[in-house]
N, C-alpha and C positions, 0 to 999 in steps of 0.2 A: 504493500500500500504506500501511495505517496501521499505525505502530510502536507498541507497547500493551507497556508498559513496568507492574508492580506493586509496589510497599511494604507487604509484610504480612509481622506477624512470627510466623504461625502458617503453617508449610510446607503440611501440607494443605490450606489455602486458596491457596496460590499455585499446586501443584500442578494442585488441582480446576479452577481457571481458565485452567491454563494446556492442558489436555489442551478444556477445551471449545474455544480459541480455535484449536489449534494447527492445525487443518485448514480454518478458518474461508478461505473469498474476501475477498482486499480485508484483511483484518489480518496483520501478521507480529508475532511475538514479540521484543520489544526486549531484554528481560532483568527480571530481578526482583531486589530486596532486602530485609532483615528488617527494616531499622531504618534510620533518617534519615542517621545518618553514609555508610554503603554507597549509600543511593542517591544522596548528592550527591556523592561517590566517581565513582559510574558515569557521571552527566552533566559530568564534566570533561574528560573525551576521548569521550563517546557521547552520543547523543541520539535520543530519542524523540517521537512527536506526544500521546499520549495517554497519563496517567497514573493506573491505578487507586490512590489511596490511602486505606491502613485509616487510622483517625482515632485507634485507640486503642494506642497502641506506647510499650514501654520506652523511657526516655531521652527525645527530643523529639517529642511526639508530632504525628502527620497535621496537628492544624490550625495548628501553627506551622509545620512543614515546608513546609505549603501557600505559608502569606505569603514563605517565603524561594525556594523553586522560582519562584513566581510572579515574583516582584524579580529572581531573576536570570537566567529563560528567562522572559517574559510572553507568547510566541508558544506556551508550553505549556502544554495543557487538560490540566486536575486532577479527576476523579470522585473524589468522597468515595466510599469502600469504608468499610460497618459495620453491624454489629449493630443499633446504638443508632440505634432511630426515635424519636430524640426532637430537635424543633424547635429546641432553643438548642445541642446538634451542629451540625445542620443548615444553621443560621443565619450559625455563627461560620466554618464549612467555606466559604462562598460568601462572606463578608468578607473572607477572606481571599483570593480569589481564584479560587476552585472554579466549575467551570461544570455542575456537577452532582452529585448525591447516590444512592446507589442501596445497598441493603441487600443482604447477602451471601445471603440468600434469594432474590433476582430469579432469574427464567429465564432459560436462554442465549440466548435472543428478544430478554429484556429490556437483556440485557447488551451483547450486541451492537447495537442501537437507542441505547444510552446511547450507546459509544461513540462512530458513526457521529455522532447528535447533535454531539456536542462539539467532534468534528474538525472539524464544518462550522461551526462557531462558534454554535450551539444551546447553550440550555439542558437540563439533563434533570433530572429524579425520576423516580426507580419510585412507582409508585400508590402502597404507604404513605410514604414518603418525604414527596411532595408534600404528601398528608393532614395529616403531623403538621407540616411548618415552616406551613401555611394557618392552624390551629387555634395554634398557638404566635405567628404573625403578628397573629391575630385578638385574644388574649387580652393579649399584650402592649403597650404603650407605642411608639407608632412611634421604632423604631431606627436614627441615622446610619449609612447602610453607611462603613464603614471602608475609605480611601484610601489608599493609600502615596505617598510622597512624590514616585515620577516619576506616579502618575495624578493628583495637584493639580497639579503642572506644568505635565501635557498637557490637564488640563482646563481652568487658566485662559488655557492658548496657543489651544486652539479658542473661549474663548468672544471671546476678542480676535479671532479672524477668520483667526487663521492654518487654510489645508491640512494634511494630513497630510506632501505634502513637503516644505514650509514647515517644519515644525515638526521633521522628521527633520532637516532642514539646519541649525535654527537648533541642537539641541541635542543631534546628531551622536549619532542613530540613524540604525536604519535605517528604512525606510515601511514595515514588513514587522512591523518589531518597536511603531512606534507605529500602523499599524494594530491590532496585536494591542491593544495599552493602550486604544484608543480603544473597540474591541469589550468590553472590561471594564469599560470606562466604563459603559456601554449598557448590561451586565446587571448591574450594582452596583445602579444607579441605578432599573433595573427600565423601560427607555423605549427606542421603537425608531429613536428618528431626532436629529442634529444639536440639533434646536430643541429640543425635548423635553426634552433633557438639560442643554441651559444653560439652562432655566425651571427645572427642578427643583433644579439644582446653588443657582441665585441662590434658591430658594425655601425650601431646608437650609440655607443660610449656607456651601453649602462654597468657595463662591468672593465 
């Protein structure tokens, strides 16, 4: 079962999605919150695998919330939830952590596809989603994806030649949680393998 856990701070959107999902195979409903403080409230004694998040919320909004869920559960996939098809959302949501974007328009097909995606450790956009961060990619300046401080860690222990459990041993995680880092690596970086990613990582300067 995947636990689909929401952050939106307009009830009938948590409602609407929660009544699609609720009979759904294969997802159970984790619970839901309006706003950032509540939901990192909920992940102190619960957890969930997959998290819809709206990006735009009183107080702190979705794409900082992302960076700190991400730092402190990174075995937890973040869909951006929003209105806003526009690429430098889009962009900043997946910097931080996000393994997919998807518009509050999508169909229950779509939504459900995102999810599944994500839990399996996929990427996902909805058709306009993809469109707009492609055209905003295209138009802008190639941009550092942005690191946190345990993924330049783990990135410069793999590019030294450590394992993943090498690397859980040395700096007491778990393989579980630095598999999850390493999987972020991978779609940060936009590359599908080991090599790939210490080329590109030495080719940004980020190592």
């Amino acid at each position: 079962m995947i636990r689909v856990f929401i952050v939106d701070d307009h009830p009938v959107v948590i409602e609407g999605i929660h009544s699609l999902l609720q009979n759904e195979k294969g997802i159970e409903w984790a619970g839901q919150a309006m706003n950032a403080q509540s939901c990192l409230g909920f992940f102190v004694n619960n957890t969930a695998d997959v998290v819809l998040m709206d990006i735009s919320m009183p107080g702190m909004e979705g794409v900082e919330l992302c960076a700190v869920m991400k730092e402190k559960y990174p075995s937890l996939m973040v869909l951006g939830l929003s209105s806003f098809n526009q690429g430098l959302y889009i962009k900043k949501m997946m910097e931080n952590g996000a393994s997919g974007y998807i518009l509050k328009n999508s169909s229950k097909e779509e939504l459900i596809e995102a999810i599944h995606a994500v839990y399996s450790g996929g990427i996902f956009f909805s058709g306009e989603a993809g469109e707009a961060l492609a055209a905003y990619q295209k138009s802008s300046k190639t941009i550092l994806p942005v690191l946190s401080s345990r993924e330049k860690e783990i990135l410069g222990l793999i590019a030294e030649g450590y394992t993943n459990p090498q690397i859980a041993e040395k700096i007491f995680l778990s393989q579980f949680t630095v598999d999850s880092h390493r999987k972020n690596l991978l779609a940060k970086l936009n590359v599908k393998n080991t090599a790939s990613l210490i080329r590109k990582a030495v080719e940004q300067k980020l190592i």
